[in-house]
N, C-alpha and C positions, 0 to 999 in steps of 0.2 A: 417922835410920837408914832408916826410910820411901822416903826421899828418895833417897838414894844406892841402893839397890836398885832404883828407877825410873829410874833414868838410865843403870844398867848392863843392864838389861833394855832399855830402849830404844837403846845402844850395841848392844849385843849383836843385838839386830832388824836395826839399820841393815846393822851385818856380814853379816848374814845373806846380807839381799837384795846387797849390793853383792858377795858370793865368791860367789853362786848366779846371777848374772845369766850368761843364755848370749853376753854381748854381752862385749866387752876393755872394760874400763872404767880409763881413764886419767885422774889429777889430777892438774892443772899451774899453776903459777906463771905469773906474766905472760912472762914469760920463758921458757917453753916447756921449763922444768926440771919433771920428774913429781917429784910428791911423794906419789904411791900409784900399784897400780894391782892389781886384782881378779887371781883365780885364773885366771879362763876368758883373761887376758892373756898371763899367762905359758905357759900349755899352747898357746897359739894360734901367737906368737912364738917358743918354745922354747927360752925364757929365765929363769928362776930370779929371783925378784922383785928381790933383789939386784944383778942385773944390767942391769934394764929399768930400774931408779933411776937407774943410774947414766950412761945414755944420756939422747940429748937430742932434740927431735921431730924435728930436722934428720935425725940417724942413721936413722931408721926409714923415710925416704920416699927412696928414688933422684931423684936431683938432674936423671936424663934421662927421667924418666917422663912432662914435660907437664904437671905441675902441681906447683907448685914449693910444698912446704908448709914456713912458714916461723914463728918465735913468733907473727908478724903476726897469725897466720891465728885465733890461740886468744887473742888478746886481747878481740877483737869489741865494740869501737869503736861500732857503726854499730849492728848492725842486735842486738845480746845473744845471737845462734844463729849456727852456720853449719854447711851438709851440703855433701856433693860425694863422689863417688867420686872411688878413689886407688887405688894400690901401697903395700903396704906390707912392707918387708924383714925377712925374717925369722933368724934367730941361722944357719942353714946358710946364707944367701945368696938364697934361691928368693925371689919374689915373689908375694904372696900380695892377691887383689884383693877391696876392702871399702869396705860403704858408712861411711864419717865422718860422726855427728850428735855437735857439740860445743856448749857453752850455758854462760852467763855466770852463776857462782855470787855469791850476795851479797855475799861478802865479796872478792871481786874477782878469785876464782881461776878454772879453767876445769877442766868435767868435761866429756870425748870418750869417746862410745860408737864402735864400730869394732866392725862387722858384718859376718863373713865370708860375700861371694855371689860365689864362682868358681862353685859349681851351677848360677845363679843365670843367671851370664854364659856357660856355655859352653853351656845351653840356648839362650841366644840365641841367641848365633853359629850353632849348627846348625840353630838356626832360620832364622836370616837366610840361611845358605848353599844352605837347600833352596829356599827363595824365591826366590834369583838364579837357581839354575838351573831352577829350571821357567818361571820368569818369561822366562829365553831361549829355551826349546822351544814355550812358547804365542805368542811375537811372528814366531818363527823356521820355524811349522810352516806349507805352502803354502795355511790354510783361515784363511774368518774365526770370530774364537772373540771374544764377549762375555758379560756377563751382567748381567741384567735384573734390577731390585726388582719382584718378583711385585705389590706392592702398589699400587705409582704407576707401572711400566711406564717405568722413566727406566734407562738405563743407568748401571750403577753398574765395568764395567769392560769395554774393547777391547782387541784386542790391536793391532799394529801394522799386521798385514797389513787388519783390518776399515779400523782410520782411512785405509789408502791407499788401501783401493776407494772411498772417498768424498771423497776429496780433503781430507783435515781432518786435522788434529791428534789423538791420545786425551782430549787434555785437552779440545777442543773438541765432542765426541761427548759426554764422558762428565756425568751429571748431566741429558741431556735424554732428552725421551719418544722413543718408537720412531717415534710417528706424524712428528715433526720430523723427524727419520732416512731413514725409508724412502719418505714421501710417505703422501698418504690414501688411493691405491689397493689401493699395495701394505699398508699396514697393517689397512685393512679386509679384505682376504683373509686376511690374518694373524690376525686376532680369533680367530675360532672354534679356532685352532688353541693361540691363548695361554691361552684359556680353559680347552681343555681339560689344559692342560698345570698351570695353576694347581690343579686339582682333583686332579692328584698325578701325571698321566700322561704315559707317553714319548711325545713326539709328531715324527713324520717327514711333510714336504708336501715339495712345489715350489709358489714363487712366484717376478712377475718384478716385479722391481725397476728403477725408470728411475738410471740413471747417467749424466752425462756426454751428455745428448742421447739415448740408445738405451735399450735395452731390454735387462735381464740376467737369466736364468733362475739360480735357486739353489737346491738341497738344503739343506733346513733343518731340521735337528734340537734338538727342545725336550728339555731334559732338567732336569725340574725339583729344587730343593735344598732338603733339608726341616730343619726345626729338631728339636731334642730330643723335642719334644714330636708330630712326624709332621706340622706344620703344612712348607706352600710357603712360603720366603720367598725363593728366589730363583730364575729359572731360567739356565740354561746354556743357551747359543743356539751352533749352529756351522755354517756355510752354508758349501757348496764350490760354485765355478759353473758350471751344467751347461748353458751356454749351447750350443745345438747338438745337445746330448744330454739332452733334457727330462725323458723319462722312464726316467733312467740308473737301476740298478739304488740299492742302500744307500751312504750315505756314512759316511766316517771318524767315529766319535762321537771327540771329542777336545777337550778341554778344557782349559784351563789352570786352577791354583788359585790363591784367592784368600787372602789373609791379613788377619785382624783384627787392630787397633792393639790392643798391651799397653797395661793399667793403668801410670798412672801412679803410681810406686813408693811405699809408706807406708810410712813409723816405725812400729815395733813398741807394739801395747797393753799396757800394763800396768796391772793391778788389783790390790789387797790384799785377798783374803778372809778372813772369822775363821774358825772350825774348823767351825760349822757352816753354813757355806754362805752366807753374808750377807756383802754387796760394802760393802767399809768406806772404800774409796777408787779411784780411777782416775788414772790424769795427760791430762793437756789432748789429748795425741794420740788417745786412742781417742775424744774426744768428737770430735773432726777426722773420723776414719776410720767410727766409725756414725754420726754424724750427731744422736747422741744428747745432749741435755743431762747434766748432772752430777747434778740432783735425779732424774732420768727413769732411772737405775743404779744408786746408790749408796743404801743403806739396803733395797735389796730386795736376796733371794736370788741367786745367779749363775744358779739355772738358770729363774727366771723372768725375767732380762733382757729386754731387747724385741729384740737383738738374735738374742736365741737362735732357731732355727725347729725346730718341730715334730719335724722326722724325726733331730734331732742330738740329742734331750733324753738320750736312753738312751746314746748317746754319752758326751756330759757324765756320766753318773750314773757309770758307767763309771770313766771317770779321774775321778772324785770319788774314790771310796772306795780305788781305786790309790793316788794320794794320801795321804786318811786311814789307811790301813794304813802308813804312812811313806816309800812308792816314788818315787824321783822319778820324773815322769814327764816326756818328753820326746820331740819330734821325729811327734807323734800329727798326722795332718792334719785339719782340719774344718773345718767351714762355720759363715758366721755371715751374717744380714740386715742391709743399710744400713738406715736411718729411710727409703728412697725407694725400699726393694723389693730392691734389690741384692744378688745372693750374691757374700759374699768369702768366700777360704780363707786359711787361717791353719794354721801349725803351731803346739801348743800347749807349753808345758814349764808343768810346776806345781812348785814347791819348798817342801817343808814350811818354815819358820822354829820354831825349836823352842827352846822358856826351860823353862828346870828340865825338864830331859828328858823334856818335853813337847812335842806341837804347838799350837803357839797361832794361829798364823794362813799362809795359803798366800798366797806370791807368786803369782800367771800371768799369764804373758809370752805371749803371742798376736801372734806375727811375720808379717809378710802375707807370703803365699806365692802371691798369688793371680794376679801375673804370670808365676809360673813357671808354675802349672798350665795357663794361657792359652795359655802358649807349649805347654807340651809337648803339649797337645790339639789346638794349632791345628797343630804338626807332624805328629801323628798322622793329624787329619785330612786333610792335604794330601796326606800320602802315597797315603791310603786314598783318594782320588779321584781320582789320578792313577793307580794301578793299574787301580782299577773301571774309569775309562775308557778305558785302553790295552785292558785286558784284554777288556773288554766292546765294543771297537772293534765294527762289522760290518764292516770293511774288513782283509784282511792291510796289515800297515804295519811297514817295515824302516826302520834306520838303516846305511850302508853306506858303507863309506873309498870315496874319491874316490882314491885312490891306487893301490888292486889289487882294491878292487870287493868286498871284505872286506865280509860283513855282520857288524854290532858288534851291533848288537838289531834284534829283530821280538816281535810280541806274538804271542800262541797260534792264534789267526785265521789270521796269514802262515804261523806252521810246520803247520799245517791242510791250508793250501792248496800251499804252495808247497814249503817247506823238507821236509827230512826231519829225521831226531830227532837229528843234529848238534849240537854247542853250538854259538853265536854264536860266530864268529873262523875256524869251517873249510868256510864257505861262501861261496860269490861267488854276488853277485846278477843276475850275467851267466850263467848258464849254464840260464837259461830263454828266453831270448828264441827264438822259433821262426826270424824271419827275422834273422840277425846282422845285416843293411842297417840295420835298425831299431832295435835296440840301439846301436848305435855314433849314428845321426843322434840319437836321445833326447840321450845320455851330451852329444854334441856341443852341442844346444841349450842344455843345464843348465849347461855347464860355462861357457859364450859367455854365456848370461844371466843364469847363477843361480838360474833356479826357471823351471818347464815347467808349464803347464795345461794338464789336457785333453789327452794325448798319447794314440791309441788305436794299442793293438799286440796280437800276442798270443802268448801265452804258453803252455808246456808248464806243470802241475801236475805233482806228485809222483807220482800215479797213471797217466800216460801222458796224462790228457785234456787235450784244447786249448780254451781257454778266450780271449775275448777282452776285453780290462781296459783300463778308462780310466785312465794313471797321471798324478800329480800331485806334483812334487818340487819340493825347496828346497835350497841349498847352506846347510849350518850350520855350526856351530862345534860338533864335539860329545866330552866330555871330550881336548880339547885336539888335536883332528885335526880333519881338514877331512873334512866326511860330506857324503852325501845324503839327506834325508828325506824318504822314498816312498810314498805312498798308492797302492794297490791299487782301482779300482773296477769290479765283475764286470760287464760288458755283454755276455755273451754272450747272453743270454736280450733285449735291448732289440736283437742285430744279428739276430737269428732273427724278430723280432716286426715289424721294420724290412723283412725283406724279404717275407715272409707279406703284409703290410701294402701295399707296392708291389706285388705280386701281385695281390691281391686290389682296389688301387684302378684298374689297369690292367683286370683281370676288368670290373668295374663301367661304367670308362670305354667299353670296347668295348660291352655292353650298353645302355649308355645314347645312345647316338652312335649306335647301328644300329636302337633301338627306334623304332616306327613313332608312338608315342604320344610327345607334348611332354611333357618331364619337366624340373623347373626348380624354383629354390630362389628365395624371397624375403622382404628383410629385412622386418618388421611395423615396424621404428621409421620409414624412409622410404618404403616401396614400391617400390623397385628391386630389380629381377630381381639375381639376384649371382650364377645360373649358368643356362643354357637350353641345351640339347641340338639339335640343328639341324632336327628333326621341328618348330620352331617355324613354318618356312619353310610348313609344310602344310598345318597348323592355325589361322596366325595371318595369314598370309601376310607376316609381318615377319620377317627374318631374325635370330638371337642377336645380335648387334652391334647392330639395330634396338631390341631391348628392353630391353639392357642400357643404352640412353642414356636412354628411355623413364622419366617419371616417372609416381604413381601417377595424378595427376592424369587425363597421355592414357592411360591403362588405363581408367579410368573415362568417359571420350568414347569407348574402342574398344566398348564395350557397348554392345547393342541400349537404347533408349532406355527398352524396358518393365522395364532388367530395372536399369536404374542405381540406383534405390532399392534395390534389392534386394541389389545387390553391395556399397553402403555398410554395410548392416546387418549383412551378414557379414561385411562387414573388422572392423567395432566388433567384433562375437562374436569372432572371430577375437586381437583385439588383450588382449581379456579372456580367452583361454586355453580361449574356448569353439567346439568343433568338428563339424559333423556328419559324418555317412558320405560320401558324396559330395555335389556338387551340378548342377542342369543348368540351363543358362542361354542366353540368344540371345547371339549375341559376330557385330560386323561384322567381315568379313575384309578386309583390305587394299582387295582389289580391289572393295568394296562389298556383297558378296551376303550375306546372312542366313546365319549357320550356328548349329547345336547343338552346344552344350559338354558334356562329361560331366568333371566334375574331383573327383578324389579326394587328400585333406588328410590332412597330421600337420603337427602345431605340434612345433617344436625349442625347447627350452626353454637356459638357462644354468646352470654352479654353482648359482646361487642360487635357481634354480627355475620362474625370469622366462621367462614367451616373448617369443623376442627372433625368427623368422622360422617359415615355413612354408616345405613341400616337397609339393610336387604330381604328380600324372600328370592331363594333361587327355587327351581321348578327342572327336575329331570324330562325332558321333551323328547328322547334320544326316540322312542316308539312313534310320536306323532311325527316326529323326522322322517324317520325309515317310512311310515305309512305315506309321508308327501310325495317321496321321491319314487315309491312305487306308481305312486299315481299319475307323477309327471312321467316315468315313463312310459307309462301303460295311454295316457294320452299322446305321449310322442309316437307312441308305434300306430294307433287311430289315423292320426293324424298325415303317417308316411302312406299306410293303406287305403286311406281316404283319398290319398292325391296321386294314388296308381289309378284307380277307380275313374273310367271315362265315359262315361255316358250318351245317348243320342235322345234328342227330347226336337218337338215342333213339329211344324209342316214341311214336307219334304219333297220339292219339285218332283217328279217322275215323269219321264215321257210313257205315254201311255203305247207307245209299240213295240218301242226299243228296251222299254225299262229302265233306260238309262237317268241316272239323277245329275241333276246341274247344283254344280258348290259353290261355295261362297266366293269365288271369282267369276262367278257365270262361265265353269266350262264344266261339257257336261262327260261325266265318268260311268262307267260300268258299275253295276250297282254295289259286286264284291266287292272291289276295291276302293268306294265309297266307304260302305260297312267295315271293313278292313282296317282302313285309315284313322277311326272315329271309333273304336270299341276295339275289345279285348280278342271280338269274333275270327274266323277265318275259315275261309270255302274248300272244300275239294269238291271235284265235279264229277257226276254222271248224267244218267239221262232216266227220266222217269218212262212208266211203260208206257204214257201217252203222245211222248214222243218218240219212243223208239220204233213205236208202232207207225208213225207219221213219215219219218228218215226212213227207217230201214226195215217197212214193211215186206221187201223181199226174206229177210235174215231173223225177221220175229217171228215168232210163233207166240200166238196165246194160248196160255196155258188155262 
């Protein structure tokens, strides 16, 4: 009695799960005759069980579908499984698309699961279909558009027009570093600029790039791509060529997207839980799909699985007790951990199995879902980047018929500038050109070659102002007409700075050419002059032509012999970025003769901060020379005469009988040879007639 109640209990179980599985489950004979088939088969097909019996697997598969499914196919011979996607027909005729997992039972029959994924598929397709056409708008559009692995700097995709500026294939660009790509000069200029774009920033330069023998100037716009988590992991690079025009105003930000490969499709998990929560079995696929052994699941609770993660437990608890209160529960999305870190998604269904009007233990079926979510995320975001960057252009940029000049689209930027608040379809892109000559010769080049670089023309805006725009078009293919795709670039502020600029270097040139003082530029890495004014003729007595053959060497022989030490020592200082105010030096002139230099310095530095030449004004000083040294000698001679020069100044003891004076030792001297001693003076002696008359009044006579 025992006995028989355990095996109608465990019939009863098996029913359970086979009429609650969300999958058609078909059992069949070698022969491809069903001899059951589950509930979810019949509501799927819309056939009454009676009726599916009675068919045979040939019936249910369209003979033109491409894959011909035959008893063959359910005997499995070879390999005990087999999957594939199919068609399968349904009792109104429609066709209905599902994945086929069938498997070879013991006893020699065959059990086919058939899983309905039209959802599944028609996500892809609009997946795939947005992929083809942006995929033509970024090969199609007239700039180059790639994008870099932020990490190892290897191109991970081009578009068509980047591989033709470099003569290559995509397939051969792609996977290598930039520095291979662009050359090491160009990519060394580029560094600072990748860097900062790695660090989360939009980054705008011009760099030139060698191509083909020459030299190409390009607008390069970094636009870095962040993951979930706010990290760079890739950037978006878009360079238009402004060879000609260097320092042309903003360029088109415009990007193509890119598409991650779906998962590869898994068979559904299935587990047995008992009522309280404790995993009592699994089937071989989910050990496939987590990664997980069968001891590493089974005998512990569902919600401490290893695949389970942290932020899904309250989830689980959730549809636990839905469940336990006797809900089915079903079509719930969630996440679960591979054993290698991996997030899958999964839709969940739980089905009570219920003995003696009770629950005794839950099916869950845990379907992967997690190429659909792949896909719809990755359409979502392809959208969303293809908007950002239309919309966040800095460039107006139309699409326009080639047939009446119809604009079909422009982004917000062009109706900005150009358009008025019109819908696309009631404007012509022809009715801004100021000089029609130059609309028509554009329209003519594009239409003759297919794509126009760098055309500058200009244009009325919507406000009345004239504006003048470098445009850049392509002939495309766009919803099923023949367009043009038009970038906008504003140069009116690069033809105003253009001519300011000629101005001002003609202003200079006159200045310079009529300045009496030699003015002149030269490089530090060789010593040759690279520009001299014709004042050199005065100065130097060598004419500009003379100096510009001039190495530094004979610079160095045209200097006075005393001062060649001297000049070497400031070239070194000089070459180390060290300068003083001015400096004055002897320099031979052509014609021999000795002159003074007066010359005043600034060091020209590079990008990089290097001094790479010096600019000067020298000053012929040789007269205020001569004038110095006349003067220093003519003070030297003062100076010698000045200190012949001996003077007697003060109060001067004198004895009042003798006359005699007392000197600066206190002894007292004769007065001549005081005065004698002390000035330039000196005595001879006589006797005046009031003493001769006084001595030798016998021998005087007055006369």
């Amino acid at each position: 009695m025992v006995s028989t109640e355990k095996n109608n209990n465990t019939v009863e179980r098996k029913t359970g799960l086979f009429d609650h599985s969300p999958d058609a489950i078909f059992i069949m004979d070698s022969y491809g005759r069903f001899l059951d088939v589950n509930k979810t088969a019949c509501s799927m097909l819309g056939y009454i069980r009676d009726e599916l019996l009675a068919l045979s697997v040939e019936e249910l598969f369209p003979s033109d579908d491409g894959i011909s499914i035959s008893p063959e196919f359910f005997r499995l011979e070879d390999t005990g499984t087999f999957t594939t996607r199919a068609r399968i027909k349904k009792k109104d005729g429609t066709l209905l698309s599902i994945r086929l997992h069938s498997e070879k039972m013991p006893d020699g029959k065959c059990i086919a699961f058939f899983a309905d994924i039209t959802e599944f598929e028609n996500a892809e397709n609009t997946l795939l279909q947005s992929r083809q056409q942006l995929s033509m708008i970024a090969d199609n559009i007239p700039a180059l558009v790639t994008s870099v692995c932020a990490r190892d700097l290897i191109y991970i995709y081009v578009n068509r027009t980047f591989a033709d500026a470099f003569s290559m294939s995509p397939e051969q660009i792609t996977g290598r570093k930039i520095s291979e790509i662009l050359g090491n000069d160009a990519y060394m200029r580029a560094l600072p600029f990748i860097e900062r774009a790695k660090s989360g920033e939009r980054v705008t330069y011009e760099n030139k790039i060698a191509l083909h023998g020459e030299h190409r100037w390009y607008n390069i716009d970094y636009m870095p791509e962040f993951d979930e988590h706010g990290a760079v992991i890739n950037i978006i690079v878009l360079m238009l060529d402004i060879t000609g025009h260097r320092h042309a105003g903003k360029i088109l930000r415009e990007s193509e997207n890119r598409f991650r490969m779906l998962f590869e499709q898994s068979p559904d998990l299935n587990l047995i839980m008992t009522k309280n929560g404790l995993v009592t079995h699994i089937n071989a696929v989910c050990l496939e799909v987590t990664g997980y052994q069968s001891d590493e699941i089974t005998g512990r609770y569902f919600i401490d699985a290893p695949f389970i993660i942290p932020e899904t437990v309250q989830q689980f608890y959730t549809i636990y007790h839905e469940a336990l209160a006797g809900n089915q529960v079903r079509d719930l999305e969630v996440a679960i951990s591979h054993k290698k870190g991996m997030i899958l998604y999964f839709e969940v269904f739980i089905n009570p199995i219920v003995e003696d009007d009770s629950i005794k233990i839950f099916q869950i079926i845990l379907r992967n879902i997690t190429k659909r979510k792949k896909a719809e995320e990755e359409l979502h975001i392809s959208e969303e980047k293809f908007r950002f960057i239309v919309e966040n252009s800095m460039m107006p940029m139309i699409i326009a018929s080639l047939k009446d000049y119809t604009v079909i689209f422009y982004n917000s930027y062009a109706s900005e500038f150009f358009l008025d608040t019109s819908p696309a379809g009631t404007i012509r892109a022809s009715n801004y050109w100021v000089r029609p000559t130059e609309r028509d010769d554009f329209i003519g080049i594009l239409k003759e070659k297919g794509t126009v670089h760098t055309y500058e023309a200009e244009l009325k805006t919507r406000d009345g102002k004239y504006k003048w725009c470098l445009l850049s078009a392509k002939i495309i293919n766009y919803l099923g007409q023949t367009a043009s795709f038009v970038m906008f670039n504003d140069i009116t502020e690069l033809k105003h700075t253009q001519k300011a600029l000629l101005e001002s270097e003609n202003r200079f040139h006159r200045l310079t050419e009529n300045a009496k003082d030699m003015i002149y530029r030269k490089s530090l890495s060789d010593g040759r002059y690279e520009y001299v004014n014709n004042s050199s003729v005065d100065i130097t007595g060598y004419t500009p032509r003379e100096l510009y053959d001039a190495t530094r060497k004979s610079s160095v022989e045209n200097m006075h012999p005393d001062y060649t030490e001297y000049f070497n020592e400031v070239w070194k200082n000089l070459q180390d970025d060290k300068v003083e105010p001015f400096y004055e030096y002897k320099y031979l002139h052509k014609d021999g003769r000795e002159r003074w230099h007066n010359q005043r310095l600034v060091i020209v530095h590079d990008e990089t901060g290097s001094p790479i030449a010096i600019e000067g004004i020298v000053t012929d000083i040789t007269g205020r020379k001569q004038a110095e040294m006349e003067r220093e000698k003519l003070i030297g001679e003062l100076k010698k005469a000045l200190a012949d020069v001996k003077q007697l100044s003060g109060l001067l003891p004198i004895c009042a009988s003798c006359k005699k004076i007392r000197n600066d030792k206190g002894y007292w001297e004769q007065i001549e040879g005081y005065i004698r001693d002390r000035s330039e003076a000196d005595f001879s002696h006589g006797i005046c007639p009031d003493c001769a008359k006084k001595l030798y009044s016998g021998f005087y006579k007055e006369k």
